[in-house]
TORKOL-4160 file (C-alpha; in steps of 0.2 Angstrom, whole numbers, padded with zeros to 4 digits, m for minus):
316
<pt num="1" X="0330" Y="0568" Z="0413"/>
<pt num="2" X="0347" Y="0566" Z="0405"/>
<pt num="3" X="0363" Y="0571" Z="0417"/>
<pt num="4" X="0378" Y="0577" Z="0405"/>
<pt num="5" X="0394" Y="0575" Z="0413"/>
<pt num="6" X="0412" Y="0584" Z="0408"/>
<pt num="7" X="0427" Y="0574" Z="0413"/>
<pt num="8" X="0444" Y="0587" Z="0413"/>
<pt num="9" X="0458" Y="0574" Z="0412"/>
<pt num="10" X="0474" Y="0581" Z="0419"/>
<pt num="11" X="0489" Y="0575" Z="0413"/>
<pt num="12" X="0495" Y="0559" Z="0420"/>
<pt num="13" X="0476" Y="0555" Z="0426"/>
<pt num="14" X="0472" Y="0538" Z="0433"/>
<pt num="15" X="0465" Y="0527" Z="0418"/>
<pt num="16" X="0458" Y="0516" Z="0428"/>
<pt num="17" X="0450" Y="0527" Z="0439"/>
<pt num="18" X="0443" Y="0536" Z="0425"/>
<pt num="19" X="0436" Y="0520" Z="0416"/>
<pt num="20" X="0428" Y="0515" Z="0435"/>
<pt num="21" X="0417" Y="0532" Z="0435"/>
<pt num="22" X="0414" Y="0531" Z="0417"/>
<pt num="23" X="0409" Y="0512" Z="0412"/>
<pt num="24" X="0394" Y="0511" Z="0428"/>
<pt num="25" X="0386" Y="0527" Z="0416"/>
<pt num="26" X="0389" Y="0518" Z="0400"/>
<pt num="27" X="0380" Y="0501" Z="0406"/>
<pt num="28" X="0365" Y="0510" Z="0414"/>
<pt num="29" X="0359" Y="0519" Z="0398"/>
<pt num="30" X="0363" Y="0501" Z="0391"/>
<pt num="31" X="0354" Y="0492" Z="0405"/>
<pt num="32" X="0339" Y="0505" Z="0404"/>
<pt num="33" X="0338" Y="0507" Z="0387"/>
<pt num="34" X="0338" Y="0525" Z="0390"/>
<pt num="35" X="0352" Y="0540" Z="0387"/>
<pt num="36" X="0354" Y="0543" Z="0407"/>
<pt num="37" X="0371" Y="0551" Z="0406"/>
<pt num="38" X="0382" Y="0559" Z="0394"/>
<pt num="39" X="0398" Y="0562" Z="0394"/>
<pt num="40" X="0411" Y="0573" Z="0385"/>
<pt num="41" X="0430" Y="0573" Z="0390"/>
<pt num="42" X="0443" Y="0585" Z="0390"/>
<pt num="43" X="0459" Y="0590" Z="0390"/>
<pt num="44" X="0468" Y="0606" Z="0400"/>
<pt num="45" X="0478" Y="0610" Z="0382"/>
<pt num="46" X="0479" Y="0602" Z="0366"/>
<pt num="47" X="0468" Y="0586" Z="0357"/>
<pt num="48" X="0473" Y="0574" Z="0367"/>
<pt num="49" X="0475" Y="0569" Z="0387"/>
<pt num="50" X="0488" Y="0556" Z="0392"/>
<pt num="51" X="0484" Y="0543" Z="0406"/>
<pt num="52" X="0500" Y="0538" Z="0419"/>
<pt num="53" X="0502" Y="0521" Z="0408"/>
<pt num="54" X="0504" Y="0531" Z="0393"/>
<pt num="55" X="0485" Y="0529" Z="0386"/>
<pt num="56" X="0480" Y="0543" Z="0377"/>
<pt num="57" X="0463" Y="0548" Z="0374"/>
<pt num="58" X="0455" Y="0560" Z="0360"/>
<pt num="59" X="0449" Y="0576" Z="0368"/>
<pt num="60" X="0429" Y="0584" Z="0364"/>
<pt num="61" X="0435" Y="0599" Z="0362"/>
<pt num="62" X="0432" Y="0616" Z="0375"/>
<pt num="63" X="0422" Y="0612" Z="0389"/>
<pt num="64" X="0402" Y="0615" Z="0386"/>
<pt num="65" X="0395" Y="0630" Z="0393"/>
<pt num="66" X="0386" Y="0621" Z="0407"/>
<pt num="67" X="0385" Y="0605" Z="0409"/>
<pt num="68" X="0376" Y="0598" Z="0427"/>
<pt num="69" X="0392" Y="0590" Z="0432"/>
<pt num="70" X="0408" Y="0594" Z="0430"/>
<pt num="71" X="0424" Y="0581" Z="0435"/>
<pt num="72" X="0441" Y="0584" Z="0437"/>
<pt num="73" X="0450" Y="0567" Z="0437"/>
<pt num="74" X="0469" Y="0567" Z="0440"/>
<pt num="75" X="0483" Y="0555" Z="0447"/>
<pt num="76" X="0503" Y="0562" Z="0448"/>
<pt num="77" X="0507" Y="0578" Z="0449"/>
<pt num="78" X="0490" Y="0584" Z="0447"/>
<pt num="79" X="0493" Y="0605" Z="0447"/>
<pt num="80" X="0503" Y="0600" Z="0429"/>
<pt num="81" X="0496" Y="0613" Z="0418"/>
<pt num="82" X="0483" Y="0618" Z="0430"/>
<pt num="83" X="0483" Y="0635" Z="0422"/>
<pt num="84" X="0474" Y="0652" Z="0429"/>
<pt num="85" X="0459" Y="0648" Z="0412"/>
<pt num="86" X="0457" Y="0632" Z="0418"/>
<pt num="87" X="0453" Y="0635" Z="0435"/>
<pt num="88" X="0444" Y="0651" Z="0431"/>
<pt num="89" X="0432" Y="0641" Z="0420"/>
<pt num="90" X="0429" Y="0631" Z="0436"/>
<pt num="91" X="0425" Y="0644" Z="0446"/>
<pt num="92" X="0415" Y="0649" Z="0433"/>
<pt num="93" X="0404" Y="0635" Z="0432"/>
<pt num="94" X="0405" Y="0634" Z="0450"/>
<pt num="95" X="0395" Y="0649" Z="0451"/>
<pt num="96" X="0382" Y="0645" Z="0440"/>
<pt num="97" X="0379" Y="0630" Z="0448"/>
<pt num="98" X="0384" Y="0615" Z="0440"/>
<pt num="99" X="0391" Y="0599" Z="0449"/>
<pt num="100" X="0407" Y="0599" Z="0451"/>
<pt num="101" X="0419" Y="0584" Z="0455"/>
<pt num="102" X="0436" Y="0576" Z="0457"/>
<pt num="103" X="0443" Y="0558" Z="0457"/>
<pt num="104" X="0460" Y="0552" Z="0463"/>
<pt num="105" X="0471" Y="0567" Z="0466"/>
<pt num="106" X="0460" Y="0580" Z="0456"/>
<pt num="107" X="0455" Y="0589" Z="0473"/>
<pt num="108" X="0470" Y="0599" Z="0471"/>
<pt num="109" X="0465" Y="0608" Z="0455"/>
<pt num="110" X="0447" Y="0611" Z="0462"/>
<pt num="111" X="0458" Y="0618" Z="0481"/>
<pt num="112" X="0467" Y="0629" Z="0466"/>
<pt num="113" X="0454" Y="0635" Z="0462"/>
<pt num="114" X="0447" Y="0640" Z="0477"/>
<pt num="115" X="0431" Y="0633" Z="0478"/>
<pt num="116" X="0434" Y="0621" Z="0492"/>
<pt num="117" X="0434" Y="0624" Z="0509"/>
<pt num="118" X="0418" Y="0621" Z="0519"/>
<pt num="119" X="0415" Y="0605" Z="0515"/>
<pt num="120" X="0424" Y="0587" Z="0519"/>
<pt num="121" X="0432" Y="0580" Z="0503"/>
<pt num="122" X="0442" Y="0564" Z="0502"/>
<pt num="123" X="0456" Y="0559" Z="0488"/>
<pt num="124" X="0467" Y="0544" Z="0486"/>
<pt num="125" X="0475" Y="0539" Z="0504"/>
<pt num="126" X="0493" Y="0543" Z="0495"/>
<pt num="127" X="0491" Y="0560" Z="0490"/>
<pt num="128" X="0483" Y="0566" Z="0507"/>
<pt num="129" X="0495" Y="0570" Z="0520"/>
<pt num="130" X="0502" Y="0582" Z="0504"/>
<pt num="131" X="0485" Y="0590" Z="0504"/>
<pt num="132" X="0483" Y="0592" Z="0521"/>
<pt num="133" X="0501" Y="0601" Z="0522"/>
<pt num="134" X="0496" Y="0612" Z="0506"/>
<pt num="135" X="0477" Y="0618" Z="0510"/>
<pt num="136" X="0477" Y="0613" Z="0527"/>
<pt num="137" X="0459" Y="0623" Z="0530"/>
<pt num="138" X="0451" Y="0612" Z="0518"/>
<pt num="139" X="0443" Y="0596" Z="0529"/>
<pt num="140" X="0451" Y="0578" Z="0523"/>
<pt num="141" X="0442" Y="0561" Z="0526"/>
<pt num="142" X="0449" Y="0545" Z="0521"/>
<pt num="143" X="0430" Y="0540" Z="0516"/>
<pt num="144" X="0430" Y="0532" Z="0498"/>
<pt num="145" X="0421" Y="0547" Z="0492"/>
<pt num="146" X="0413" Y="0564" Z="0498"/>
<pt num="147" X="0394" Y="0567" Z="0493"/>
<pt num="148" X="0388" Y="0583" Z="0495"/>
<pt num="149" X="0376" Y="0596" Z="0486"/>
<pt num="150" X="0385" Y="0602" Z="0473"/>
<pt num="151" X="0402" Y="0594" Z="0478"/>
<pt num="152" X="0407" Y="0576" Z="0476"/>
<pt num="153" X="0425" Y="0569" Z="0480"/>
<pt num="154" X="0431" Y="0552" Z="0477"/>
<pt num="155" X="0450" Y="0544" Z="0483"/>
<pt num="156" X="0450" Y="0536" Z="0464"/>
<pt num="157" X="0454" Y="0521" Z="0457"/>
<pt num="158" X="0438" Y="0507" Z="0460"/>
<pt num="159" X="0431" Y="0518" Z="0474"/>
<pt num="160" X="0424" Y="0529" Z="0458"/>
<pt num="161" X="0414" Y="0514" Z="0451"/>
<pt num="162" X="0405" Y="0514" Z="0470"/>
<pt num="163" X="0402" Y="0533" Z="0467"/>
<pt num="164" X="0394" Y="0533" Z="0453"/>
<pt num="165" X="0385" Y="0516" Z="0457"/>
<pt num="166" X="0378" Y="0525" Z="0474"/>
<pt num="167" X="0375" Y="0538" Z="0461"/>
<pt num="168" X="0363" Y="0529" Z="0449"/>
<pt num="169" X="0355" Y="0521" Z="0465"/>
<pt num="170" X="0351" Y="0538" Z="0472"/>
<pt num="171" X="0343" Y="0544" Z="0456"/>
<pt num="172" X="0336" Y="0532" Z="0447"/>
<pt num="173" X="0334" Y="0516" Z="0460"/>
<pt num="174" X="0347" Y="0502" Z="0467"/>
<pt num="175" X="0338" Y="0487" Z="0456"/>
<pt num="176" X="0346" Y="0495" Z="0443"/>
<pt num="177" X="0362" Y="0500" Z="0451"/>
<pt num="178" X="0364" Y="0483" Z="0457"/>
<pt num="179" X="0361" Y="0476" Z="0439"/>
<pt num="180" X="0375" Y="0488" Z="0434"/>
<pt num="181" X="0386" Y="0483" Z="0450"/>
<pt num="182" X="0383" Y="0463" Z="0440"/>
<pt num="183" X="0388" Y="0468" Z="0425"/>
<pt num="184" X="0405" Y="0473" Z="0432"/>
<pt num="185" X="0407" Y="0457" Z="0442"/>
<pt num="186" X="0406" Y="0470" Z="0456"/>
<pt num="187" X="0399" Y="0458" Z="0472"/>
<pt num="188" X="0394" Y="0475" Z="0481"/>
<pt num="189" X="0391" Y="0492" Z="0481"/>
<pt num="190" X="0405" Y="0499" Z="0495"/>
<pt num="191" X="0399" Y="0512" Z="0503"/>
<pt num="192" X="0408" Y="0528" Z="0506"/>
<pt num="193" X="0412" Y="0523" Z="0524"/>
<pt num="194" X="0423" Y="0507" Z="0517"/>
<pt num="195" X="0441" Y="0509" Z="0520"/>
<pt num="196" X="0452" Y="0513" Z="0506"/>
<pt num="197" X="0466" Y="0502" Z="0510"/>
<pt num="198" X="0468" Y="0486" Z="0520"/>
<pt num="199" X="0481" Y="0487" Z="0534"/>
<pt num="200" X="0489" Y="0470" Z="0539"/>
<pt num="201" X="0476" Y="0459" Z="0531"/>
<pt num="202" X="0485" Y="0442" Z="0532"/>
<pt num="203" X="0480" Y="0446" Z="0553"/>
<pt num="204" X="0462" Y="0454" Z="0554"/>
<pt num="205" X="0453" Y="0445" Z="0540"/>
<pt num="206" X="0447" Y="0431" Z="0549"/>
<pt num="207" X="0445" Y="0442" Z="0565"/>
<pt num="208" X="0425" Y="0444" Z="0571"/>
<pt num="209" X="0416" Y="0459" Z="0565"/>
<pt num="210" X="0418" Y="0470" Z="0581"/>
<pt num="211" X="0439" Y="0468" Z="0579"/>
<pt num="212" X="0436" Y="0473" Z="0560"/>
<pt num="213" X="0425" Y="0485" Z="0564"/>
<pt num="214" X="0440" Y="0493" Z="0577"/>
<pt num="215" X="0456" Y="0494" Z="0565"/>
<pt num="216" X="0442" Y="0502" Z="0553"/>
<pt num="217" X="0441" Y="0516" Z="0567"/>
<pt num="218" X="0460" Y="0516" Z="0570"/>
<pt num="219" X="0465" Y="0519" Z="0553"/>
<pt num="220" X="0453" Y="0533" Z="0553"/>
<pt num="221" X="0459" Y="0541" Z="0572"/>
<pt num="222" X="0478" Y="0539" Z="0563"/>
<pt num="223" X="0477" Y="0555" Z="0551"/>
<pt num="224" X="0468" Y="0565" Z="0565"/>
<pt num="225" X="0482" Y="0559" Z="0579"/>
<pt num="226" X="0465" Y="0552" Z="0588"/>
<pt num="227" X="0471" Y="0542" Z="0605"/>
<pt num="228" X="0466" Y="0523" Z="0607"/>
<pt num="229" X="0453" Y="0528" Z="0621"/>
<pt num="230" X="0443" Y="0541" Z="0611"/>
<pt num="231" X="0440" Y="0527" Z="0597"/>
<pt num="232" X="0436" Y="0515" Z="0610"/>
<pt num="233" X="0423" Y="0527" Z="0617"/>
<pt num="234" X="0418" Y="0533" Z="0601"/>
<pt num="235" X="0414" Y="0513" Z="0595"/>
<pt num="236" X="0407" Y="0510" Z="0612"/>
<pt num="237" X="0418" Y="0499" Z="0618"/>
<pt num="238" X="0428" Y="0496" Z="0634"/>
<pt num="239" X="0447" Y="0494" Z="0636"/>
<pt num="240" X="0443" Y="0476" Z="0644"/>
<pt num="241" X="0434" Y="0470" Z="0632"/>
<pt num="242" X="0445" Y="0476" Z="0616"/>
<pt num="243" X="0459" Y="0468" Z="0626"/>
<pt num="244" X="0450" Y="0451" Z="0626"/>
<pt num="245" X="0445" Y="0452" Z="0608"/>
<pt num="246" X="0461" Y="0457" Z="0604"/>
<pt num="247" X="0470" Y="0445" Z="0611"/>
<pt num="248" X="0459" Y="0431" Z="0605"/>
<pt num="249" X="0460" Y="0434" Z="0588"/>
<pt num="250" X="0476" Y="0442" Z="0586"/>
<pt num="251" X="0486" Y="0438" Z="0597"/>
<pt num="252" X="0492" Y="0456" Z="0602"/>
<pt num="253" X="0484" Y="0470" Z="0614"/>
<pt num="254" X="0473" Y="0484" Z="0605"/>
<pt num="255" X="0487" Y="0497" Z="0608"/>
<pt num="256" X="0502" Y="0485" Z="0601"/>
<pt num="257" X="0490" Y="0486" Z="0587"/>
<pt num="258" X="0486" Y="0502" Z="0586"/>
<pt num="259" X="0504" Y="0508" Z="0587"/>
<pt num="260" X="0511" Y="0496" Z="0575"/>
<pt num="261" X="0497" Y="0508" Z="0564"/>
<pt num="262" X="0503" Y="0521" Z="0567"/>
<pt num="263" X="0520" Y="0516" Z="0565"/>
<pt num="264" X="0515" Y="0510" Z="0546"/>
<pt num="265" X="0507" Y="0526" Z="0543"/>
<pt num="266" X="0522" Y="0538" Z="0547"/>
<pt num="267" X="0533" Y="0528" Z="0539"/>
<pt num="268" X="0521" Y="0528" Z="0521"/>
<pt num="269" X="0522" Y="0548" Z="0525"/>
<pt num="270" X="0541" Y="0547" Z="0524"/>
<pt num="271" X="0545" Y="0535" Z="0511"/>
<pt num="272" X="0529" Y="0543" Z="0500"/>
<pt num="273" X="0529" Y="0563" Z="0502"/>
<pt num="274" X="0547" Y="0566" Z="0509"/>
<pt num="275" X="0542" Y="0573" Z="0526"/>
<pt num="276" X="0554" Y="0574" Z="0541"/>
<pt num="277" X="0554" Y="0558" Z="0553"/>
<pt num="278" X="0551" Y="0572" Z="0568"/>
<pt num="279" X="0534" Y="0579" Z="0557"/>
<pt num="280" X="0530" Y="0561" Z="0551"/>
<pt num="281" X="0530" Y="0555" Z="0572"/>
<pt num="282" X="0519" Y="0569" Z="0576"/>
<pt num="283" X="0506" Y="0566" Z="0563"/>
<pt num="284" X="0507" Y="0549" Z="0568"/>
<pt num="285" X="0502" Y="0554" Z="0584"/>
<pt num="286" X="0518" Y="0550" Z="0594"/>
<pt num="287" X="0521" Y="0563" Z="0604"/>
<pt num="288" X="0539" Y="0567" Z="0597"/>
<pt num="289" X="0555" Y="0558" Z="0588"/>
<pt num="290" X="0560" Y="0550" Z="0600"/>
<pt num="291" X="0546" Y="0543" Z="0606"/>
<pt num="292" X="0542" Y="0537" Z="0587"/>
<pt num="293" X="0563" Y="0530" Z="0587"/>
<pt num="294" X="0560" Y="0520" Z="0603"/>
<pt num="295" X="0543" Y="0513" Z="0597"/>
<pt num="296" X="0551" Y="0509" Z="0579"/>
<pt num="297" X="0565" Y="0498" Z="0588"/>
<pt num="298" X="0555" Y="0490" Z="0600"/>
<pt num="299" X="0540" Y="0484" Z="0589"/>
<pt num="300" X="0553" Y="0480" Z="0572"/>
<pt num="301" X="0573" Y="0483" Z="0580"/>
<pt num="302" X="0576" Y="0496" Z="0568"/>
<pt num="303" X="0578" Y="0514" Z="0568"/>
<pt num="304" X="0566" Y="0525" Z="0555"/>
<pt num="305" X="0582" Y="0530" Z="0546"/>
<pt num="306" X="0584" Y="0510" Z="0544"/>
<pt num="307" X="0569" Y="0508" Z="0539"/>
<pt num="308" X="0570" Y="0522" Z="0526"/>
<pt num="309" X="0587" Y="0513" Z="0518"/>
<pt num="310" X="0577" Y="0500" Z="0511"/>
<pt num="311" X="0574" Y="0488" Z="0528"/>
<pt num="312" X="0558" Y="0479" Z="0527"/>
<pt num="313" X="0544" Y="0480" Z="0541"/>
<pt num="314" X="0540" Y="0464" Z="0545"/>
<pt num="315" X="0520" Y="0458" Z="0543"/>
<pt num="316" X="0519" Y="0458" Z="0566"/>
């Protein structure tokens, strides 16, 4: 059975994240000598849709009346031109029970359209901490992407390649998803679990696989303000024996670590969406400014406010 696919591209849409969802579908047909997928793409108005390099792509023409999946794919400022007959034709397909997906940042036009809600979605690591603040009854992981019934989500860029990779594996067997994964010099297929972006690699990427396995669960614990002993518990392991690994092979305790984190994290939420230092801290999961000022001198000698003016963190 052929899946047909209709890709909305918002203006300003991620090329590369585009290209990464589409190309997997392109070399299985090829691969397969079958038509697997189809694809159409679209535009929100006018013949044409406009990457964020400036690329600009031919339109199909009005969406199809139903197509199985349906993809919204967006990048910056992804509610530009998100009109009311737009989203209506979302809801719409919604309804009759198509598919329906974003990549990058196009979550925000499918929470616009108010078909979001029960289920955990994910979009690019950037652009979250703005969606959590806009819709902030919509559930937000910082998996690579979301698979669901009817609802898929992916944080963009290469992570859609993996998508839709787990998505050839899933229906039509991983031999030919890993033949696809080779023909895009793609060593792996990630999955969803994977982080989306690496925290102080030059220190943890010769670290053992349990203290890997640890900074992966405290960059997830960061966005829900999760304390160090809740992820230890959760990953099994004891405050002891964190500390010895911790030591070993970074040369720093697991909560030095851990704040340093979350320190990082609050200071990308201030230079990236514009929040307050006091509403970044407590995100972070510091338990108020100046707890978050005192931990910024002590782990770097700088205040946030220096930080903000252009000071650089430096890599300990």
């Amino acid at each position: 059975m052929t899946q047909s696919l209709a890709f909305i591209l918002m203006p300003g849409f991620s090329a590369i994240a585009f290209f990464a969802a589409l190309e997997p579908l392109r070399i299985a047909n090829r691969l397969s000598g079958k038509a697997l997928f189809t694809w159409t793409i679209h535009a929100p108005d006018g013949d044409y849709a406009a990457a964020s390099n400036g690329m600009q792509l031919r339109s199909d023409g009005p969406l199809p009346d139903a197509p199985h999946t349906l993809v919204v794919c967006a990048g910056f400022d992804p509610l530009d031109r998100a009109r009311p007959t737009l989203l209506g034709q979302i809801r719409r397909m919604w309804r009759a029970g198509c598919q329906i997906g974003s990549i990058d940042t196009g979550a925000f036009v499918l929470a616009e359209a108010g078909i979001l809600g029960r289920e955990m979605i994910t979009l690019h690591w950037e652009a979250a901490e703005d969606f959590r603040r806009r819709y902030p009854r919509i559930p937000v992981s910082t998996e690579l992407y979301e698979r669901h019934a009817r609802l898929i989500t992916c944080a963009g860029g290469t992570a859609a390649m993996d998508m839709m990779l787990d998505d050839i594996a899933a229906h039509h067997g991983l031999t030919l998803a890993q033949a696809v994964s080779d023909q895009l010099i793609h060593d792996r297929i990630r999955p969803a679990s994977a982080p989306q972006r690496t925290v102080l690699a030059p220190q943890t990427q010769f670290a053992g696989p349990v203290v890997k396995r640890l900074v992966t669960a405290m960059e997830r614990g960061i966005a829900g303000g999760r304390p160090l002993s809740a992820i230890l518990a959760n990953e099994g392991l004891h405050r002891r024996q964190a500390e010895r690994l911790f030591e070993a092979e970074l040369g720093m305790s697991p909560g030095r670590f851990y704040r340093t984190l979350r320190i990082r994290h609050a200071v990308d939420l201030m230079r990236q969406t514009g929040m307050p230092v006091h509403e970044a801290a407590l995100t972070a999961g510091f338990s108020s400014q100046p707890v978050f000022s005192r931990a910024c001198r002590q782990q770097f000698g700088l205040s946030p406010r220096d930080i903000l003016a252009g000071s650089e963190l430096s890599a300990d």
